[in-house]
C-alpha positions in Angstrom: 52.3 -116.5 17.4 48.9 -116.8 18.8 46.6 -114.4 19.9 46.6 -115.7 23.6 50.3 -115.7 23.4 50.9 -112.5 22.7 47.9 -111.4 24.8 50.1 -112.9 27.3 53.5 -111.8 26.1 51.5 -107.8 26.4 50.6 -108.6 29.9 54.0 -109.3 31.0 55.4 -106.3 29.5 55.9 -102.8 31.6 53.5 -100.0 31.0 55.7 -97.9 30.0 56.8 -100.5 27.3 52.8 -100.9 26.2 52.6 -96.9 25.9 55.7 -96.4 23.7 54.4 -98.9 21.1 51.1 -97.9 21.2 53.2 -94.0 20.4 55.0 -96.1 17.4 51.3 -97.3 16.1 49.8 -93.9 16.2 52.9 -92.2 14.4 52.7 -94.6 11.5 49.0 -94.3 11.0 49.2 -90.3 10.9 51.7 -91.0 8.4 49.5 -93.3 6.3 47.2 -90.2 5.9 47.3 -87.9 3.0 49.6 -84.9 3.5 47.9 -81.2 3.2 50.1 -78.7 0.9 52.6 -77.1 2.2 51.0 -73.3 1.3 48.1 -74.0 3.3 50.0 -74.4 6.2 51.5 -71.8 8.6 54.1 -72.2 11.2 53.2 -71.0 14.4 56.5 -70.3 16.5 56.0 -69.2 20.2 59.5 -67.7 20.9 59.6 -68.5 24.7 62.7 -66.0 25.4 60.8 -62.2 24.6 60.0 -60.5 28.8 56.8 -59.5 29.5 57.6 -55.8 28.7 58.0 -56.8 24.8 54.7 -59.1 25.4 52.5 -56.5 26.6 54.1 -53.4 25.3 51.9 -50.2 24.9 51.5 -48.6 21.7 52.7 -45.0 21.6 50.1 -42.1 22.0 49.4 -40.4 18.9 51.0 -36.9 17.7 49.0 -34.1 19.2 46.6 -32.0 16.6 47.8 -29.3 14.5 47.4 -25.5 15.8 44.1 -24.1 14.5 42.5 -20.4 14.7 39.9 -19.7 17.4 36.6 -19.3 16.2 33.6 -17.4 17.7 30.2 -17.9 16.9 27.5 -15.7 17.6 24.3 -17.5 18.6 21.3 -16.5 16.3 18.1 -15.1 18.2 15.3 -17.4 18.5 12.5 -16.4 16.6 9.4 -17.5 18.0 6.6 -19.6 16.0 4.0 -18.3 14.4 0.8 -17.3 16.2 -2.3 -19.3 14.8 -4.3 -15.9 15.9 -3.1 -12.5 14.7 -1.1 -11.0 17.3 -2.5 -7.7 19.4 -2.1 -4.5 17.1 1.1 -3.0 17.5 1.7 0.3 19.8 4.3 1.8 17.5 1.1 2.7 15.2 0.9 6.4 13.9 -2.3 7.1 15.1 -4.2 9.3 17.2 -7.2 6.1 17.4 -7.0 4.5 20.4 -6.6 0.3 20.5 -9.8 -1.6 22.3 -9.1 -5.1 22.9 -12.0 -7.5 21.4 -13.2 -8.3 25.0 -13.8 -5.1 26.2 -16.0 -4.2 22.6 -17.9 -7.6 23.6 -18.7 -5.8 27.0 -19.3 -2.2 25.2 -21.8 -4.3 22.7 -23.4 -7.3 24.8 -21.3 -9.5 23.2 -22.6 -8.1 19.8 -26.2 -8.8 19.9 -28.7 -7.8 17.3 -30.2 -5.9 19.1 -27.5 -3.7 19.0 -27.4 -3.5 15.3 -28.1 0.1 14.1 -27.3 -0.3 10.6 -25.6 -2.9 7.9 -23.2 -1.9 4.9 -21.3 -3.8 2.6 -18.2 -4.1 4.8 -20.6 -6.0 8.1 -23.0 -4.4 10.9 -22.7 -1.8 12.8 -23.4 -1.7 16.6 -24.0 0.4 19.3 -21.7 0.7 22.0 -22.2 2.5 25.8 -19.1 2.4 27.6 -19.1 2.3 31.4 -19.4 6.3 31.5 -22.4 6.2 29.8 -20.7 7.3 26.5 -22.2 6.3 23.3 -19.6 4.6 20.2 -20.3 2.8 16.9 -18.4 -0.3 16.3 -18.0 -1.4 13.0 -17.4 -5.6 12.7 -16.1 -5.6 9.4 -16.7 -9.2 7.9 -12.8 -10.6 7.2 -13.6 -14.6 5.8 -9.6 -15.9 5.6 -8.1 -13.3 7.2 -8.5 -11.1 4.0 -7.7 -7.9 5.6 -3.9 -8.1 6.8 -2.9 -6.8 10.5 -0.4 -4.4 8.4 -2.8 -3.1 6.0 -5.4 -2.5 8.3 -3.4 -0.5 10.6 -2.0 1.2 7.5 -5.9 2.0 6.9 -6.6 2.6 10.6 -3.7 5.5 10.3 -5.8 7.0 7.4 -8.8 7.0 8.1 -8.2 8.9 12.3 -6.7 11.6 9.4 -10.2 12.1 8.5 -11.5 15.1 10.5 -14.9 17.4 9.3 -18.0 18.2 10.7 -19.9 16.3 8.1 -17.9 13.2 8.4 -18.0 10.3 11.0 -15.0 10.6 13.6 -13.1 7.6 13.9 -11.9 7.0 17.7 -10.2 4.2 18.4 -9.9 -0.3 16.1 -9.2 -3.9 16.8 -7.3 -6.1 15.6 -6.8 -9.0 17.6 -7.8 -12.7 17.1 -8.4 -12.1 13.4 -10.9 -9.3 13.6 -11.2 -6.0 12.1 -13.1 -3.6 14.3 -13.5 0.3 13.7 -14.9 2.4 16.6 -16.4 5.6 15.8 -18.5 8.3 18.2 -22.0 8.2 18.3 -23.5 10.4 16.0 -27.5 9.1 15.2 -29.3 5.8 14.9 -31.1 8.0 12.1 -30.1 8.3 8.7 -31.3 9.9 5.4 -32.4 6.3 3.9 -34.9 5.4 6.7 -36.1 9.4 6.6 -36.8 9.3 2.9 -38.7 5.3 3.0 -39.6 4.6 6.5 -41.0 7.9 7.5 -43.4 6.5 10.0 -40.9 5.2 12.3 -38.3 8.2 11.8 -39.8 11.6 12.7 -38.3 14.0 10.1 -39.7 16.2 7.4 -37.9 16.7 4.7 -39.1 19.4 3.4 -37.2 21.4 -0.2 -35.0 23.6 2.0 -34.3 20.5 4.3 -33.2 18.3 1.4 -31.1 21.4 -0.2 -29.3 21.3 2.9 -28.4 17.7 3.3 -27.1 17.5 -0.4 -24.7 20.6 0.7 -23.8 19.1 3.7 -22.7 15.8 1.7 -21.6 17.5 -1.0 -18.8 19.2 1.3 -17.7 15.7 3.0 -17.1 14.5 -0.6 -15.8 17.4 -1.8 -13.3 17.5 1.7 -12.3 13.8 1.2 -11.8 14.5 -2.2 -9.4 17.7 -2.3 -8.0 17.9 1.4 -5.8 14.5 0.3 -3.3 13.2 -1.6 -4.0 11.2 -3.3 -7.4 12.1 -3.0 -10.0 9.5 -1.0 -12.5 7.9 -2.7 -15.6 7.4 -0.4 -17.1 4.6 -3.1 -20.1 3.9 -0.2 -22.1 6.8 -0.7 -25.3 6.4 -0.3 -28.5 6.8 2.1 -28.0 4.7 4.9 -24.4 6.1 5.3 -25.9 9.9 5.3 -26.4 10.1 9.4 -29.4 12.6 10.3 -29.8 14.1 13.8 -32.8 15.8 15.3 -31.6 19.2 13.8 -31.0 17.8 10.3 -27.4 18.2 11.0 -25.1 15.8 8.1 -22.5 13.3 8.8 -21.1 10.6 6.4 -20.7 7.9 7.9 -17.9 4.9 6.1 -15.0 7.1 4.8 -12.0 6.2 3.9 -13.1 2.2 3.6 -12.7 2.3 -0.3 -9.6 -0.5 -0.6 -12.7 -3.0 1.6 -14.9 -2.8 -0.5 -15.9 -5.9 -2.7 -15.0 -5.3 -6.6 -17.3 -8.6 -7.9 -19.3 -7.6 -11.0 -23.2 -6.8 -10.1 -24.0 -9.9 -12.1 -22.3 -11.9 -9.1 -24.3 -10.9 -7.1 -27.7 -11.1 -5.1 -30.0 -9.6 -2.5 -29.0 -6.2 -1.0 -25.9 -6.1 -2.3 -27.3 -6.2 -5.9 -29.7 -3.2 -5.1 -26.7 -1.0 -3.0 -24.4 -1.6 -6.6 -27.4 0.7 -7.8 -25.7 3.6 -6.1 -22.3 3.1 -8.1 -21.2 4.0 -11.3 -21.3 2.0 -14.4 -17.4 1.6 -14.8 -17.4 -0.1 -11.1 -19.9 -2.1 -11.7 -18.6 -3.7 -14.7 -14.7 -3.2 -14.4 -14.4 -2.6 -10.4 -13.1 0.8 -11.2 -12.6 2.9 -8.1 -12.6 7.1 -8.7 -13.8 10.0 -7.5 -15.9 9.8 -10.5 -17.7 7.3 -9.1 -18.3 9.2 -6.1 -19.7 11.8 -8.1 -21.9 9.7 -10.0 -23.4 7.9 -6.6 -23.9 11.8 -5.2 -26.3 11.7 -8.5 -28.0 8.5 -8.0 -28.6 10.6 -3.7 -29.9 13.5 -4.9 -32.1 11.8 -7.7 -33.3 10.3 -4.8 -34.0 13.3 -2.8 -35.9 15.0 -5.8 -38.3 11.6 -6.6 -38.3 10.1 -3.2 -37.6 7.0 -4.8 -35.2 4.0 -4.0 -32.9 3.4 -7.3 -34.6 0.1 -7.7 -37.7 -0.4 -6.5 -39.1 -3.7 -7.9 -42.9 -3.0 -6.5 -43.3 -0.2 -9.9 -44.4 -1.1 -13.4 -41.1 -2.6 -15.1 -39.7 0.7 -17.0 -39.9 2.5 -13.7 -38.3 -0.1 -11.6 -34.3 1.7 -12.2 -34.6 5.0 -11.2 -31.9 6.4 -13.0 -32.9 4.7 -16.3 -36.5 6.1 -16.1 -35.3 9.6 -14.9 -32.5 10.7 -16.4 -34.1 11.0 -20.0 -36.9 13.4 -18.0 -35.2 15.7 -16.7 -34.6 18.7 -19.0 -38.5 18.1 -19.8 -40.0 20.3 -17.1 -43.3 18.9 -17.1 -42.3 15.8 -16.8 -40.1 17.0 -14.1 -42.7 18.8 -11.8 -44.7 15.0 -12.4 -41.6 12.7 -10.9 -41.4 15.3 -8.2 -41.7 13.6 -4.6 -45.8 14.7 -3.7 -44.6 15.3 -0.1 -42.2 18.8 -1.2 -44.6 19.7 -4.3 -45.1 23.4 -4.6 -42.0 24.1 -2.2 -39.8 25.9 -5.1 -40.0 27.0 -8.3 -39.6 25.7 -11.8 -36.5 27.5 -12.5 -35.1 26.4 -9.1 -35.9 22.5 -9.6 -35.3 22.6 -13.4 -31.1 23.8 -11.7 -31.4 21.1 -9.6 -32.3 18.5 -12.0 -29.1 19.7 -14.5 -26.8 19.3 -11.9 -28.4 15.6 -11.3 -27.7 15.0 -15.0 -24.3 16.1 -15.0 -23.6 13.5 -12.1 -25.2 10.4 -13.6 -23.4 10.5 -17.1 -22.5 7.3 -18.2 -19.4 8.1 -19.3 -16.7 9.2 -15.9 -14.8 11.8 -18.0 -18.5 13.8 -19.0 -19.0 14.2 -15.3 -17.9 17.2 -13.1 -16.1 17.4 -10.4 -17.7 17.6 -6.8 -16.1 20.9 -5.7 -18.0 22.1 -8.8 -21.2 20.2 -7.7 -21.2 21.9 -4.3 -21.0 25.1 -5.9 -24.0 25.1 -7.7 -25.7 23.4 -4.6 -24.4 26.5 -2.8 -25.9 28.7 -5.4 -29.3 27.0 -5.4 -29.1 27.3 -1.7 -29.1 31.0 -1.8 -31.8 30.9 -4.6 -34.1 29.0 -2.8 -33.7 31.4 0.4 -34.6 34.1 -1.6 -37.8 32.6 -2.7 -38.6 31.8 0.0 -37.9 35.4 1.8 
């Protein structure tokens, strides 16, 4: 049939004829196309009788938990951070010193001007103090680079050292601790000591005369000899020297730096420089080469003192000819020679006692400086036979 024909023969037909062939067409071509397997496929079945309630049922709620044991836990204390400064010294500490804070010591000292300064050791400067009374105190700074002196062991040494009570020994009154500084605080005793009177005797009035210089060596003698047998263990002063020998108007004694032996630097003499080489001229030979602490060594310093009192002579002086720069080295072999004794004598006490007096003296000097520790005596001994040279010499002079 022709194409207009049946173009025709369409028109004439119903629409609802047109729509079912056109249905016919589509369900042969969706035949026509290749057929996906049959595994692939999953039937979906929408079952159109199940209620709402089966629809959008709720799941059950779950079982409840089993029974378990109540438990109490104790919170743990806060500990607070550490301080980048050390704390304030504690209260609890078993001492009769008394605590000064660091800012009240900066009033007490100008803010620790040199021109407070009344004397340097090993351990830092010493300055004077005037509290607001008018009361004079000596406030040691002691030099701590990295916090080297603990809060704990300085209080420890604070305890020890307010133990230390003698007439011829430096009274300790009250420390500091705070903001990483060590401070000791002693009473005013003198801005004088036996150093400058022996080598700077135009600025310090004193004469030392032979009974004078007896006296002080007794005087010292019996704050060594105190430290050394009034404790136990014993306490080694391993500073003694000169410019820790305090001298009043009257001559009276006080050693000043007791109890300080654990501060002290042990570096070997070759180490060092400057001052500190010419103070390690004071201590013995095992210290200086091994850092041995003793009362020995004490001893042997209280030699190297009264050398000095009999020549008037520094233990190094580097301004003499070269074999009498050491004092001990150029001494020692001299003096059991009695001329040669009555020659090293100081000029200013010349004539003030007799041979057999000086030549008692000088034994007990050699006795003292031994190189060895063990060939040494011990200073209770020492003071005895000051004592007895004492009471020669006042004979004499009677």
């Amino acid at each position: 049939m022709p194409a207009s024909v049946q173009k025709r023969d369409d028109t004439k037909k119903g629409p609802g004829e047109t729509l079912e062939k056109r249905s016919r067409e589509s369900s042969l071509a969706a035949a026509a196309l290749p057929k996906k397997p049959a595994e692939n496929r999953k039937e979906h079945i929408i079952n159109l009788d199940r209620t709402d309630s089966e629809l959008f049922a709720v799941a059950p709620p779950p079982p409840p938990p089993p029974p378990t044991e109540k438990v109490v836990v104790q919170p743990k204390p806060i500990v607070a951070p550490e301080r980048r400064h050390s704390p304030p010294p504690r209260t609890s500490t078993p001492t009769s010193a008394t605590p000064y804070s660091v800012a009240s010591l900066q009033q007490y000292t100008s803010n620790f001007r040199e021109q407070n300064v009344i004397r340097e050791s090993r351990l830092g400067k010493v300055f004077l103090a005037e509290l607001p009374e008018g009361k004079l105190l000596e406030v040691m700074k002691i030099d701590n680079p990295n916090g080297r002196v603990s809060v704990d062991d300085f209080l420890e040494l604070v305890a020890l050292i307010s133990e230390i009570k003698h007439p011829n020994t430096l009274e300790l009154v009250g420390y500091c601790a705070e903001y990483g500084q060590r401070l000791l605080v002693y009473n005013h005793f003198s801005r004088k000591t036996l150093d400058d009177a022996l080598h700077d005797r135009e600025e310090i009035d004193i004469e030392l005369s032979w009974n004078a210089r007896l006296q002080v060596a007794l005087s010292s003698g019996k704050a060594l000899e105190y430290l050394h047998e009034s404790f136990q263990p014993p306490i080694v002063h391993q500073n003694f020297e000169p410019a820790n020998v305090l001298l009043d108007d009257k001559l009276s004694v006080c050693v000043a730096e007791c109890g300080l032996a654990e501060l002290m630097p042990s570096s070997s003499v070759t180490q060092l420089s400057g001052r500190l080489r010419t103070l390690l001229n004071y201590d013995a030979p095992e210290f200086q080469e091994s850092g041995i602490i003793s009362e020995r060594g004490d001893v042997y310093s209280f030699g190297v003192v009264m050398l000095e009192l009999l020549t008037g002579r520094k233990p190094y002086d580097s301004s003499r000819p070269r074999h009498e720069q050491h004092l001990v080295r150029w001494a020692g072999c001299q003096l059991h020679d009695i001329e040669s004794l009555s020659k090293m004598v100081d000029p200013s006490i010349r004539g003030q006692c007799s041979e057999k007096v000086l030549s008692r003296f000088a034994d007990i000097i050699s006795r003292c400086i031994q190189r060895e520790p063990e060939f040494r005596p011990p200073v209770s001994a020492v003071v005895q036979d000051i004592t007895s040279i004492v009471n020669a010499s006042r004979e004499e002079s009677e």
